[in-house]
KEGU-832546 format. One record per residue (C-alpha): residue number from 1; chain; x, y, z. Coordinates in nm, 3 decimals, m for minus. Layout:
BEGIN
(NUM; A; (X; Y; Z));
...
END
This chain:
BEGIN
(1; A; (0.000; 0.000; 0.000));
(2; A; (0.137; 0.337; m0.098));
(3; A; (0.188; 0.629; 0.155));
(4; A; (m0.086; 0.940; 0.091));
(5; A; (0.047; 1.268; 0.110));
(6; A; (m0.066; 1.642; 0.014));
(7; A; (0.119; 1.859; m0.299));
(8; A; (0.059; 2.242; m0.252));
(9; A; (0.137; 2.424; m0.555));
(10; A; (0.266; 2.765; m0.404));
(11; A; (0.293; 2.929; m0.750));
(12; A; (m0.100; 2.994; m0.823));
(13; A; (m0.235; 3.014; m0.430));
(14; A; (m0.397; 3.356; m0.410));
(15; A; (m0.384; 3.352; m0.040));
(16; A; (m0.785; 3.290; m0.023));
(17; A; (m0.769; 3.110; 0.322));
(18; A; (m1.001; 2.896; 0.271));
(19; A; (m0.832; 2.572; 0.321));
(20; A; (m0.727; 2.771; 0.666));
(21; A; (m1.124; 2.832; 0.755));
(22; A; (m1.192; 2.454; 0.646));
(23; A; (m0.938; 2.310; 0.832));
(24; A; (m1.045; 2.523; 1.154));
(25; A; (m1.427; 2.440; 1.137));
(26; A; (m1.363; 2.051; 1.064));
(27; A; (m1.106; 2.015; 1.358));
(28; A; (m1.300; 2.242; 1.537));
(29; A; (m0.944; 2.418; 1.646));
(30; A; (m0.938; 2.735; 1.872));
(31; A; (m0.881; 3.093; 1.784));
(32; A; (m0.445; 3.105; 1.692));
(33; A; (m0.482; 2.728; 1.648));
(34; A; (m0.392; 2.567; 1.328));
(35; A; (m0.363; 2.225; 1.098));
(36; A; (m0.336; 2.424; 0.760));
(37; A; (m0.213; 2.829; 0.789));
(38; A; (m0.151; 3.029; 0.491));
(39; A; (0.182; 3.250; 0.471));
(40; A; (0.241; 3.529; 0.336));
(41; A; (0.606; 3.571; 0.124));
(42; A; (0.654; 3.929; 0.030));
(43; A; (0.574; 4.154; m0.132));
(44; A; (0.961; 4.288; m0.202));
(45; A; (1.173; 4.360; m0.509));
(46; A; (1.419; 4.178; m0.617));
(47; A; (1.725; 4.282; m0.776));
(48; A; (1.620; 4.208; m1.140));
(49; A; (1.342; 4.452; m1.081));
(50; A; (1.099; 4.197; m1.073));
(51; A; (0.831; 4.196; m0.729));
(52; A; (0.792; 3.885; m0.548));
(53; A; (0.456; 3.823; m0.334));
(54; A; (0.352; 3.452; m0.228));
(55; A; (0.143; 3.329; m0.044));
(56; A; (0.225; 2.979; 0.156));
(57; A; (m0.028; 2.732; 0.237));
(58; A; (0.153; 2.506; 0.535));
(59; A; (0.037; 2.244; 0.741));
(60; A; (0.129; 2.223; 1.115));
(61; A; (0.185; 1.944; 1.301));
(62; A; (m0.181; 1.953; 1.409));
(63; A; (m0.264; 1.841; 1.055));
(64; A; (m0.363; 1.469; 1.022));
(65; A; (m0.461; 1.550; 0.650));
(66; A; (m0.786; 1.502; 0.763));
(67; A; (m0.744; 1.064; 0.847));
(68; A; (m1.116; 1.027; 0.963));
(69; A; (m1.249; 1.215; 0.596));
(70; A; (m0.973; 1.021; 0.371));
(71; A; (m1.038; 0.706; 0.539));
(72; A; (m1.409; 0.744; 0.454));
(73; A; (m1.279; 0.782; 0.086));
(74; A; (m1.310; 1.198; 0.048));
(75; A; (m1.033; 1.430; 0.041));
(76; A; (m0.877; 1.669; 0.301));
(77; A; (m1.125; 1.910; 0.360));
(78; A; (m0.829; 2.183; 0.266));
(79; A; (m0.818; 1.994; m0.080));
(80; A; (m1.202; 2.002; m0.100));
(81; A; (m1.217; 2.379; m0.034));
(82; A; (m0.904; 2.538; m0.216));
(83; A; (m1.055; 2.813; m0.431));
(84; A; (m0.766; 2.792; m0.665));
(85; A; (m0.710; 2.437; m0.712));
(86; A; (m0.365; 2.437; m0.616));
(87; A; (m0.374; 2.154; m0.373));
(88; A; (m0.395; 1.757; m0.462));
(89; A; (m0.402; 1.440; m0.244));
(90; A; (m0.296; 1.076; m0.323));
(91; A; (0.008; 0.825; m0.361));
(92; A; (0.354; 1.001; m0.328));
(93; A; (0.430; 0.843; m0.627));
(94; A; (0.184; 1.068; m0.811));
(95; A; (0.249; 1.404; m0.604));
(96; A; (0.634; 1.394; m0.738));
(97; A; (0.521; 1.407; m1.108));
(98; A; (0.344; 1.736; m1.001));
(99; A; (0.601; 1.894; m0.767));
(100; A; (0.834; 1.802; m1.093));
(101; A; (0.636; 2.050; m1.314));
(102; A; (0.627; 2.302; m1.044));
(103; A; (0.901; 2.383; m0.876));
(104; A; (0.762; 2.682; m0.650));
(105; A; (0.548; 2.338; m0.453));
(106; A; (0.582; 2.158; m0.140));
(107; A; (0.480; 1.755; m0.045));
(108; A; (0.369; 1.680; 0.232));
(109; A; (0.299; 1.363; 0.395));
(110; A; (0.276; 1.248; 0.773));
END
């Protein structure tokens, strides 16, 4: 059986929150509590001119990615409510050939 893990692609997140506000209401976490929290990278100028702003979906340690919801066969709930599709979950095997188009991504597995 093949370990599950979660690929974040950091390069199209528009810093929504809402996989933050899922992951909140389904592990019904207190107020500065988090499984999933979304960073914010920037904004700044770089020396080429160019501006850099990013924002960072990143799990905690709190996050389980969601076992009770994937064991029943349904995705994270961050997965479910990502505005900007940016976030998959399955078989490490298949996150790599996504974190190998994008490089601006992060796996994550437990």
């Amino acid at each position: 059986m093949s370990a599950n893990g979660l690929f974040i692609n950091y390069e199209f997140c528009t810093g929504c929150h809402s996989c933050e506000v899922a992951c909140k209401k389904e592990h019904k976490l207190p107020k500065g509590q988090f499984g999933m929290h979304v960073l914010q990278d920037g904004p700044r100028q770089m020396l080429d001119g160019k501006w850099e702003f990013t924002y960072i979906p990143y799990p905690s340690h709190l996050c389980d990615l969601c076992a009770e919801r994937t064991a029943e066969g349904r995705l994270p709930t961050c997965v479910h409510h990502c505005q900007a599709g940016v976030m998959e979950y399955g078989p490490l095997e298949e996150l790599v050939k996504y974190a190998e188009k994008y490089p601006k991504s992060m796996i994550y597995s437990l």
